[in-house]
C-alpha positions in Angstrom: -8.6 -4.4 -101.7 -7.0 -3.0 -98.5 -8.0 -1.6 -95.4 -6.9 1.9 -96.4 -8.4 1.7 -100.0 -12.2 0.6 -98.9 -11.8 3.5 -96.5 -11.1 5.9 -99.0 -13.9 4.5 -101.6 -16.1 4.9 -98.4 -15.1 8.4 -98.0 -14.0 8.1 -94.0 -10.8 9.5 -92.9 -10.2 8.2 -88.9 -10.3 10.6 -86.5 -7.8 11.6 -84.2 -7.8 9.4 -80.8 -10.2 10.4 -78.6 -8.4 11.7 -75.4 -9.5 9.6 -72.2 -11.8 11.0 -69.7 -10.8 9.3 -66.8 -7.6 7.3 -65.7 -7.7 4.4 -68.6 -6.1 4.3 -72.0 -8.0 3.9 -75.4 -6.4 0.5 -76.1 -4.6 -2.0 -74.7 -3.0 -4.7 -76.8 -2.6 -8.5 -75.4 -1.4 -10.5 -77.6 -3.3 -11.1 -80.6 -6.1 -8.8 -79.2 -6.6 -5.1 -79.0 -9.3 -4.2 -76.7 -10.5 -0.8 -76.8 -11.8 1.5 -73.7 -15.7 2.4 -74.0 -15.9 5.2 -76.9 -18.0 7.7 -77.4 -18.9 9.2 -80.3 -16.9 12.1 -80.3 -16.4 14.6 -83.0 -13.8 17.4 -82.7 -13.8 17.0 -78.7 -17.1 17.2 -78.3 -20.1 15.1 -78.7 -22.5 15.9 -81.2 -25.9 14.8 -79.3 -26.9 14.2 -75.8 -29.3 12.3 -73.9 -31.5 9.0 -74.0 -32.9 7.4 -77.2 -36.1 6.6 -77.5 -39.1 7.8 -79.8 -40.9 11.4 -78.4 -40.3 14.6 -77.7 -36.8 15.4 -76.1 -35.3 11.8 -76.8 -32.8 11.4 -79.2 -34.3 9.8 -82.2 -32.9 5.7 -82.8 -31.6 6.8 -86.6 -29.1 9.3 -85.0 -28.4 7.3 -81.8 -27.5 4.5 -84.6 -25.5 7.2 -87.1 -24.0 7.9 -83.4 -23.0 4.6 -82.9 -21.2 4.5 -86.1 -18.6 7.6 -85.2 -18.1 6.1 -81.9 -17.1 3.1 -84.0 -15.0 4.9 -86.0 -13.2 6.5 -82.7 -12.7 2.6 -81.4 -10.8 1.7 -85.0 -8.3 5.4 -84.3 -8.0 3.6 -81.1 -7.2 0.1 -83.0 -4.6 2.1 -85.4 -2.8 3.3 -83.0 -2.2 0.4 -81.0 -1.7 -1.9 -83.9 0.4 1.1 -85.8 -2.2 0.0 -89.2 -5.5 -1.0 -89.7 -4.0 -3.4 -92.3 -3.0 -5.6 -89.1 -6.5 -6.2 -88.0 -7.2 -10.0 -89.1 -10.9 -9.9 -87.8 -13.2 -8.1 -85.7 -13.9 -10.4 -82.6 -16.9 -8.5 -80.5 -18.7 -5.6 -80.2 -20.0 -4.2 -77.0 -22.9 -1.4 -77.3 -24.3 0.5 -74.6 -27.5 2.7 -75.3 -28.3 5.3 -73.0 -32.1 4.3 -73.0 -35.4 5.9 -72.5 -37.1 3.3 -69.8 -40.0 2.4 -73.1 -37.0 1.6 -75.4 -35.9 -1.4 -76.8 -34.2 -1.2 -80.2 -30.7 -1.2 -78.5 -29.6 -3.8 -81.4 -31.1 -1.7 -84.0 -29.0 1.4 -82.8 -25.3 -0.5 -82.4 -26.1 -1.8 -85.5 -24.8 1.5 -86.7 -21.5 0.2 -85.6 -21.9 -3.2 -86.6 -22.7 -2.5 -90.3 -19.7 0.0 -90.7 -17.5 -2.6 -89.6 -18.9 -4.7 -92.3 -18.8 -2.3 -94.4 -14.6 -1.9 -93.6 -13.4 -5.2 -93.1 -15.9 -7.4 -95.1 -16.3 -10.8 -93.9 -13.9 -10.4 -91.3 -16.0 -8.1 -90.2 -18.4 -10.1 -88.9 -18.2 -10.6 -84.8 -19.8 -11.7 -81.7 -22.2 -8.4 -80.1 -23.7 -7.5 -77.2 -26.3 -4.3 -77.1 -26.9 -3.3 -73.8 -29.6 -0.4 -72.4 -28.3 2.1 -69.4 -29.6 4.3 -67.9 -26.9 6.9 -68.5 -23.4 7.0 -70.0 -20.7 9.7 -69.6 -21.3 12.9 -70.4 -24.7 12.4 -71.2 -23.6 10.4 -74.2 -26.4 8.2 -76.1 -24.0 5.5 -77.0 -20.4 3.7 -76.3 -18.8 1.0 -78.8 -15.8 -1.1 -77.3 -14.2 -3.3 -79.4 -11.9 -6.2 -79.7 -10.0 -7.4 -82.5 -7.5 -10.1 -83.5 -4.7 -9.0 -85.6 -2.9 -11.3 -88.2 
C-alpha cells in the first residue's frame, strides 16, 4: 500500500507548511536526510492549546498534549513533502525529538510524544519505527505544549 493510500484509509489530509516563526526554514535536506525545524502543532495558523501539561486545574491535560503532539507531527511530514516533493520518497523514519512544555510535577513526556510516535507507525509501518528522545521545558514558543522534529532517510 502506498504512502498516499494509508493516508487516505487513515482519513488525514497534510496540512499546509507551517510558516516559520523566526529566521530558519521548515526543512533542510542533506543528503539522504531531511531534518525538520521544531514544529508546533499548528492548525490553521494558530495553535489550538496553550500552556504546560501536567494533571490539575489550568494544565493542559497529557491526552491532548499527546493528540497535540500528533498534529505537530503531521506539520513535520508537510515539512518532509515538501522537501522531498512526496512522501512516497521517505525510506524510514530515523528520530524523533519531543519537547513538552512541562508542569515542574510532570513526567509522562514519553507518554505525550508518543502521540507522534504512534502516527508515524501508523503511516509508514515498520519503517516507521525510529530512535526518540522526549524532553520536558519549561516553555516552548508561543506558549505551545509540544514541538516534534524529525529526521528521515529517503530511498
Amino acid at each position: 500500500m502506498s504512502i498516499g493510500q494509508r493516508l487516505a484509509e487513515l482519513g488525514i489530509t497534510l496540512p499546509a507548511v507551517v510558516a516559520p516563526a523566526g529566521a530558519y526554514v521548515p526543512a533542510v535536506r542533506s543528503g539522504n536526510h531531511i531534518w525538520t525545524a521544531g514544529q508546533l502543532p499548528m492548525v490553521d495558523g494558530a495553535l489550538p492549546v496553550r500552556g504546560k501539561v501536567g494533571e490539575g486545574p489550568g494544565l493542559v491535560p497529557p491526552d491532548v498534549a499527546a493528540g497535540l503532539a500528533r498534529t505537530a507531527a503531521l506539520n513535520a511530514l508537510a515539512a518532509v513533502a515538501e522537501q522531498a516533493g512526496s512522501l512516497e520518497r521517505v525510506k524510514r523514519v530515523v528520530k524523533v525529538v519531543g519537547f513538552v512544555a512541562s508542569d515542574p510535577s510532570f513526567t509522562g513526556q514519553p507518554q505525550v510524544i508518543n502521540g507522534a510516535s504512534e502516527l508515524l507507525g501508523q503511516v509508514f509501518g515498520e519503517a516507521g519505527v525510529h530512535a526518540r528522545s522526549a524532553v520536558g521545558v519549561a516553555v516552548l514558543p508561543l506558549d505551545s505544549p509540544v514541538e516534534v522534529e524529525l529526521v528521515v532517510e529517503l530511498g
